[in-house]
TORPA-4810 file (N, C-alpha, C, O; in nm, 3 decimals):
<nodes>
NODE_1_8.888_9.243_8.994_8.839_9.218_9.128_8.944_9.134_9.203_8.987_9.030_9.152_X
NODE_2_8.984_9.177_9.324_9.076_9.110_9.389_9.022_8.958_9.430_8.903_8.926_9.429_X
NODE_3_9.153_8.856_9.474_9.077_8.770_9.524_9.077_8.759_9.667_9.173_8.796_9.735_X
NODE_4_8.958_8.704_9.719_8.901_8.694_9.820_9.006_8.639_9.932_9.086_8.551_9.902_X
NODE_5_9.002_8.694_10.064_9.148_8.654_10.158_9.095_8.470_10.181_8.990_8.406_10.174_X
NODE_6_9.185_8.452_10.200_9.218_8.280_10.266_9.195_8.290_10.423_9.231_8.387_10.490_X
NODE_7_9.119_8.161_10.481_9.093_8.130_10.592_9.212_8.146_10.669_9.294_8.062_10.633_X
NODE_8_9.258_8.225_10.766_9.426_8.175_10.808_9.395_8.122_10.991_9.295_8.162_11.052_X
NODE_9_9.466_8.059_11.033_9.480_8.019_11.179_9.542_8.094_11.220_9.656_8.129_11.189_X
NODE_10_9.440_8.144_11.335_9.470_8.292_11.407_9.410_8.214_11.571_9.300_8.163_11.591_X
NODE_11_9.556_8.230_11.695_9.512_8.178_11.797_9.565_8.294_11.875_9.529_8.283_11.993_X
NODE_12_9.620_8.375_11.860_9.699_8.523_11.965_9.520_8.601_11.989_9.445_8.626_11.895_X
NODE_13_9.497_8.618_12.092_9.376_8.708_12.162_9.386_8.823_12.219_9.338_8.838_12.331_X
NODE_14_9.457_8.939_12.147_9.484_9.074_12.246_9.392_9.081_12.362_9.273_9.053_12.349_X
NODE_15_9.453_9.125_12.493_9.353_9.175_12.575_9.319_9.345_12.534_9.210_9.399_12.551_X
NODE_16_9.413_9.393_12.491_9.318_9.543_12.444_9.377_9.566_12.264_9.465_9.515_12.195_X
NODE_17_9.276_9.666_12.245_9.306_9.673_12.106_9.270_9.820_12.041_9.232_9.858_11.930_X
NODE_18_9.299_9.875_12.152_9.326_10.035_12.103_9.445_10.133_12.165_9.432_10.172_12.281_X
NODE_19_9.554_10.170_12.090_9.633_10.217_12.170_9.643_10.339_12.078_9.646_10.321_11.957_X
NODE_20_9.652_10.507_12.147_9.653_10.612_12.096_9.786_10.688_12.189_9.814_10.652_12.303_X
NODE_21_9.868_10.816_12.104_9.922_10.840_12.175_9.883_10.925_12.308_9.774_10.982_12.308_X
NODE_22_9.957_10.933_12.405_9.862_11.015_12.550_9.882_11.199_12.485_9.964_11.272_12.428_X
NODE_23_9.753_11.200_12.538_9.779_11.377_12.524_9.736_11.452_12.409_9.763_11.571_12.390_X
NODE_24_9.658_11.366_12.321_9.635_11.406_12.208_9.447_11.319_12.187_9.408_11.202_12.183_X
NODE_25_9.388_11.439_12.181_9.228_11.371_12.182_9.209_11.298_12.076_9.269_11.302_11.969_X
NODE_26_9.098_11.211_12.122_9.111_11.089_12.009_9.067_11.155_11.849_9.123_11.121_11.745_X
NODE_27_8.916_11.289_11.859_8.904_11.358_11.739_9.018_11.395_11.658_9.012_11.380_11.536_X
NODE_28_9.138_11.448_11.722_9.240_11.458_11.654_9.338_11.371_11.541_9.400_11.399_11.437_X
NODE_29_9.311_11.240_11.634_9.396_11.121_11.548_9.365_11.075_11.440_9.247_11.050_11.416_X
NODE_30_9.461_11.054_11.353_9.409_10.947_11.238_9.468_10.798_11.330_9.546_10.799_11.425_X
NODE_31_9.411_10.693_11.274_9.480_10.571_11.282_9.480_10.498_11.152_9.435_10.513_11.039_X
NODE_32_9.592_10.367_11.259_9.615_10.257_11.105_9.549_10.176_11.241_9.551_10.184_11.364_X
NODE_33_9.465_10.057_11.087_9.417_9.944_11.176_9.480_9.821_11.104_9.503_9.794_10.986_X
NODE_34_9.502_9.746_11.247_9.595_9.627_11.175_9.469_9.504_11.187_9.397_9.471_11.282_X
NODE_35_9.478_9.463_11.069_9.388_9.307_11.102_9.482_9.202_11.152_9.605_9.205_11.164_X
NODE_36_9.360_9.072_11.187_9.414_8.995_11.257_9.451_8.915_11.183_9.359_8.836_11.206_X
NODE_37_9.518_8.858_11.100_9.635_8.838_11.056_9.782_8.855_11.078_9.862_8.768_11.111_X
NODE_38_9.810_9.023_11.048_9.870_9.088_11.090_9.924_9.057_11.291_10.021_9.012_11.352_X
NODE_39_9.835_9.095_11.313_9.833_9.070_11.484_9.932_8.940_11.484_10.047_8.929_11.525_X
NODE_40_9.824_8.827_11.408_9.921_8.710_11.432_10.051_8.653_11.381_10.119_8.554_11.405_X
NODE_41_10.057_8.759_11.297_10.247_8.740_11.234_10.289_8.791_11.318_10.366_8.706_11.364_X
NODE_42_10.299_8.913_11.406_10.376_8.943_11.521_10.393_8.914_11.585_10.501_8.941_11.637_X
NODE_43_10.299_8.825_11.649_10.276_8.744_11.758_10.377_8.682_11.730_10.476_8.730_11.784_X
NODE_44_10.409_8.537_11.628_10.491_8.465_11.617_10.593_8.516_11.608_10.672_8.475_11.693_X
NODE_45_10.636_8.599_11.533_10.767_8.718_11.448_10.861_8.744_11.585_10.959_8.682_11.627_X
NODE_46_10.803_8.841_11.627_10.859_8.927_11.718_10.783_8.870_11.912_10.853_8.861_12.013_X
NODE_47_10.666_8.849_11.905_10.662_8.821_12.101_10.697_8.666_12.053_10.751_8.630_12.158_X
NODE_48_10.702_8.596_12.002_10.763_8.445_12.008_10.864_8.394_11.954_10.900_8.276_11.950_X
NODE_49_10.929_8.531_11.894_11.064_8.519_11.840_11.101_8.363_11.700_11.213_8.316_11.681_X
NODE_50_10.998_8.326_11.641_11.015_8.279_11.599_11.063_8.293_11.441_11.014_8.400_11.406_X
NODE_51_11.137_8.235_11.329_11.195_8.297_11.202_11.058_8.254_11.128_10.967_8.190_11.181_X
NODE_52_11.059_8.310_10.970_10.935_8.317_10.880_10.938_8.185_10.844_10.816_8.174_10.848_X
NODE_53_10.969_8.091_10.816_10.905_8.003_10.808_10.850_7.926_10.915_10.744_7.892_10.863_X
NODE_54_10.851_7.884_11.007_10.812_7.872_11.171_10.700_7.941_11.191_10.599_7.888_11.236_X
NODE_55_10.707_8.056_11.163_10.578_8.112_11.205_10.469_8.111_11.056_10.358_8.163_11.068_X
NODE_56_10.501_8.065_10.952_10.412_8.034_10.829_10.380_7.943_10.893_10.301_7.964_10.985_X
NODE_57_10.422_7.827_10.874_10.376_7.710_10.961_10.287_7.746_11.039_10.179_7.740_10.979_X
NODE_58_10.270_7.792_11.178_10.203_7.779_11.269_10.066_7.875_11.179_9.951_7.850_11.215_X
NODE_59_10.083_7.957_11.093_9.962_8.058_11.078_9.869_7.918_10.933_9.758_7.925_10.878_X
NODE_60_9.973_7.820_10.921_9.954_7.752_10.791_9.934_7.823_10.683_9.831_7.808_10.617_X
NODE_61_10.030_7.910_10.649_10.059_8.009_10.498_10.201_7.969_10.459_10.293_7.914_10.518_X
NODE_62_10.182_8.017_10.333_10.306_8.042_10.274_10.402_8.136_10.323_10.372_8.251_10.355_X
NODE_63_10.586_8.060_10.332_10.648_8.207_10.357_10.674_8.322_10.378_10.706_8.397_10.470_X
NODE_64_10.638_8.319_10.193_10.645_8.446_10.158_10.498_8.551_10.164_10.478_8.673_10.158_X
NODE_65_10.437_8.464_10.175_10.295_8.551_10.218_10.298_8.590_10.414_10.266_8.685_10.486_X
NODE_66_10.356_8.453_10.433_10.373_8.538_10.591_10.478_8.665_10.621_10.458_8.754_10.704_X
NODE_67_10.567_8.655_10.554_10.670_8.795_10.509_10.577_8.932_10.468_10.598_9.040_10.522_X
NODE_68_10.487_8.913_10.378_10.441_9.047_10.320_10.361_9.077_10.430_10.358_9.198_10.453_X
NODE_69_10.290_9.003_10.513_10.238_8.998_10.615_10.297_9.084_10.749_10.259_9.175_10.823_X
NODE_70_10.363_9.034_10.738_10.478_9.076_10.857_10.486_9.228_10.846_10.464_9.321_10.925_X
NODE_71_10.535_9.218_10.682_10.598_9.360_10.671_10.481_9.455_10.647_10.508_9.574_10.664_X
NODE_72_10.370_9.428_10.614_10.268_9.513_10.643_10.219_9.588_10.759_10.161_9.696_10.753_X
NODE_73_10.252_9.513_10.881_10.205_9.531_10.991_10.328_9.601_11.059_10.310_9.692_11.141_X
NODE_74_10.395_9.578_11.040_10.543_9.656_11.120_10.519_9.770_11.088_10.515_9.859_11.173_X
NODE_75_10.489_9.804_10.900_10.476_9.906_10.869_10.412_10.005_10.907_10.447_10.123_10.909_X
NODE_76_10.257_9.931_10.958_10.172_9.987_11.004_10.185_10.051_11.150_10.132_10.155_11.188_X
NODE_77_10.272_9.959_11.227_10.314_10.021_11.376_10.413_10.106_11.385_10.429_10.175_11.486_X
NODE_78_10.514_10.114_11.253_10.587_10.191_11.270_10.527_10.372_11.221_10.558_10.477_11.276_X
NODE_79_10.439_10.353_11.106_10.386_10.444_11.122_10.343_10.531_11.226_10.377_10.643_11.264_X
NODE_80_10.229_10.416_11.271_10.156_10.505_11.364_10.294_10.536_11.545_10.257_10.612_11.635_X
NODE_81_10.401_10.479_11.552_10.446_10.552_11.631_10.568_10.663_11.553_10.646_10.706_11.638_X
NODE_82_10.582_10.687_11.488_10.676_10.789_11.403_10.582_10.910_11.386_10.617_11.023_11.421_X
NODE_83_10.447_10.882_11.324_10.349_10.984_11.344_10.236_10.969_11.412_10.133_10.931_11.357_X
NODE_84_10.241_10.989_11.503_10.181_10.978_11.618_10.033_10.989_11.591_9.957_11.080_11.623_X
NODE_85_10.013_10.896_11.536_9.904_10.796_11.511_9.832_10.667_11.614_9.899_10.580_11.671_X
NODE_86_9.709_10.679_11.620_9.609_10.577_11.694_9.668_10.436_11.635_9.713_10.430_11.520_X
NODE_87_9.664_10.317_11.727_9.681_10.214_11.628_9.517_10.112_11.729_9.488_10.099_11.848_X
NODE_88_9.462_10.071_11.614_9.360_10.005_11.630_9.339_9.859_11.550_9.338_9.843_11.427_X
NODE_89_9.320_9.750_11.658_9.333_9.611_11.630_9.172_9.566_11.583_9.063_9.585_11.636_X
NODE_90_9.215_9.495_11.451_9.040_9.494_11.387_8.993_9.350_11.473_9.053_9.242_11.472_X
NODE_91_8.858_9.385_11.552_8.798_9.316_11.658_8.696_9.199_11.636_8.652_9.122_11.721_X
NODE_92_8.666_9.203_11.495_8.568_9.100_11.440_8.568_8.987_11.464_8.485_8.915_11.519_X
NODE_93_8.705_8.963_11.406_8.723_8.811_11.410_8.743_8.771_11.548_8.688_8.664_11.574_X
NODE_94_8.815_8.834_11.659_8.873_8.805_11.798_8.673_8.770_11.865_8.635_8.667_11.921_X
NODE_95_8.593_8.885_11.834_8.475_8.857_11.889_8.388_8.755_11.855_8.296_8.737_11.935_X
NODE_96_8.393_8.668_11.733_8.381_8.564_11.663_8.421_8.447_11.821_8.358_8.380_11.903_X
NODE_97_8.553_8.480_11.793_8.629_8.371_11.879_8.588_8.358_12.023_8.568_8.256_12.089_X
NODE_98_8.579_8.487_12.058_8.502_8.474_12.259_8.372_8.414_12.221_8.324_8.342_12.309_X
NODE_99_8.296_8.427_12.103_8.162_8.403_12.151_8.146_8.217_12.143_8.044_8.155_12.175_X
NODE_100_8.255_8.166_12.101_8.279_8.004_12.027_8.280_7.937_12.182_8.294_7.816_12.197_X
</nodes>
């Protein structure tokens, strides 16, 4: 049995969280969904340009767990634009957060 994920500090709030490619009905698509985690290594990574440890810090993880992190989620976007794939942001936790 795996173990259970760790609490992580997640402050990035997408305003949308479904992006599909145009022209292609949504029945058609598969998607990848990125959790928010994910969301928030990019956030730091790449829109805040910050290096992996900097942005461990701010998520309060380890490195190298913010790395596998990272690279999960790239993976996941690079997928879904190489094969033109839905990408869908998991909304749970973000709706947690509006309702606080």
């Amino acid at each position: 049995m795996p173990r259970p994920k760790k609490h992580r500090r997640i402050k990035c709030c997408p305003t949308a969280y479904y992006f599909k490619p145009r022209g292609i009905p949504m029945c058609e698509l598969l998607e990848n969904i990125l959790a928010e985690d994910e969301v928030e290594a990019i956030y730091w990574a790449d829109f805040k340009g910050f290096d992996h440890e900097t942005g461990a810090q701010k998520m309060q993880i380890s490195r190298p767990t913010f790395g596998r992190i990272l690279k999960a989620a790239r993976n996941k976007i690079a997928d879904a634009l190489i094969n033109g794939k839905a990408l869908r942001i998991n909304q749970d936790y973000f709706k947690k957060l509006a309702e606080e």
